[in-house]
N, C-alpha and C positions, 0 to 999 in steps of 0.2 A: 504494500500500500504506500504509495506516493504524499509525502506529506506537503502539502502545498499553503506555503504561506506570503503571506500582504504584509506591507511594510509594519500595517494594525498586529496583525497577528504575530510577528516576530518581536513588535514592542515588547504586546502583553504575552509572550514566553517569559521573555526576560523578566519581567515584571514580578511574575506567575515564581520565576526561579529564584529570583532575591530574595522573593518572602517566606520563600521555604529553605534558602538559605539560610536568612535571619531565625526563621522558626527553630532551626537546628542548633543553630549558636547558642541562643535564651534557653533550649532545651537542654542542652549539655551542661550548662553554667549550673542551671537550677538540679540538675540532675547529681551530677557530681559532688555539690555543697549537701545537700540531701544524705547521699552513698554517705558522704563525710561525718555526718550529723546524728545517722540513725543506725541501729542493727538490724541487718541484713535478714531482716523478719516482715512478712507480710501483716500488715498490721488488723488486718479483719482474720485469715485463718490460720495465723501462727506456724505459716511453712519458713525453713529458713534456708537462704537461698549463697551459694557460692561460686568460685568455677565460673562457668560456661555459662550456666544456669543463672546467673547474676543478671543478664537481660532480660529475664524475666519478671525482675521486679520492674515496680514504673513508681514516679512520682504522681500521686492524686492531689491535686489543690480542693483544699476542705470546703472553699467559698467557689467552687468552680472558675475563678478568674486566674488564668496562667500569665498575667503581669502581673498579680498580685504574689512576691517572690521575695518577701522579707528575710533578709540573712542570718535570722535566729530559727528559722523553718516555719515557724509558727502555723501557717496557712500549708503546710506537706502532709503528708501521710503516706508510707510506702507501702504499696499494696501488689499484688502476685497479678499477672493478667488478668486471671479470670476473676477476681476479686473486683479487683478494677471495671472490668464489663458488667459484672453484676450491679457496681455502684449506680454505675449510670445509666443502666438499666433499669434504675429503681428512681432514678429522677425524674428521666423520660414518663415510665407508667404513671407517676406524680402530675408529671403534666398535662399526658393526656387526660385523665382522669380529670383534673380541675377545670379541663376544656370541655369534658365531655359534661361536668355539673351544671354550666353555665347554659349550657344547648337544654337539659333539662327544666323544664317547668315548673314552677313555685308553685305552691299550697296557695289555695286562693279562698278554700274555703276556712273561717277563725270559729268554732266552736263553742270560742265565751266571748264572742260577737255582744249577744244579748243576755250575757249575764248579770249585769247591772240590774237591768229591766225584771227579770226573773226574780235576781233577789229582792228588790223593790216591794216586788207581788208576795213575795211572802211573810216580808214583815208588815205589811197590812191585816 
């Protein structure tokens, strides 16, 4: 397959490739100060990770924002992939869910609407 590009398209390659260079750089920084910081333990299923195997840990930002990268770790959590998938797996359903509430329908009928009136009636 012939890749065919316009001067637009060759821009935004490069464009496209800075920001994932950049991504990689703040990646490594934050990853490494992390590796530094913590033991080499998934912090939700207690696997511990060395070797090889040591890419399999990742850094989780607790506040989901990956510029938020305070040098006392504060905002990390090191967590095993699937730990990780799972997390944000469970933010996701979070969301959907409080999107799918909003499409949902309010109560519209109020039950002690007239219970003023009722009790009124009976202390007569």
């Amino acid at each position: 397959m012939t890749k065919h590009t316009t001067p637009d398209h060759a821009r935004l390659d490069r464009v496209v490739a800075e920001a994932r260079k950049q991504r990689e750089l703040r990646e490594a920084g934050y990853r490494e100060r992390a590796l530094k910081l913590f033991p080499w333990i998934c912090g939700r299923c207690g696997r511990e990770f060395s070797g090889a195997r040591l890419r399999e840990l990742t850094v989780h930002h607790k506040d989901h924002n990956h510029d938020n990268n305070p040098l006392d770790g504060s905002n990390w959590e090191l967590l095993c992939l699937y730990c990780h998938d799972n997390e944000h797996s469970r933010v996701m359903d979070e969301v959907v869910r409080d999107r799918g509430a909003e499409s949902r329908a309010t109560a519209t009928h109020n039950p002690f609407a007239d219970l003023k009136s009722l009790l009124k009636k009976e202390k007569e």
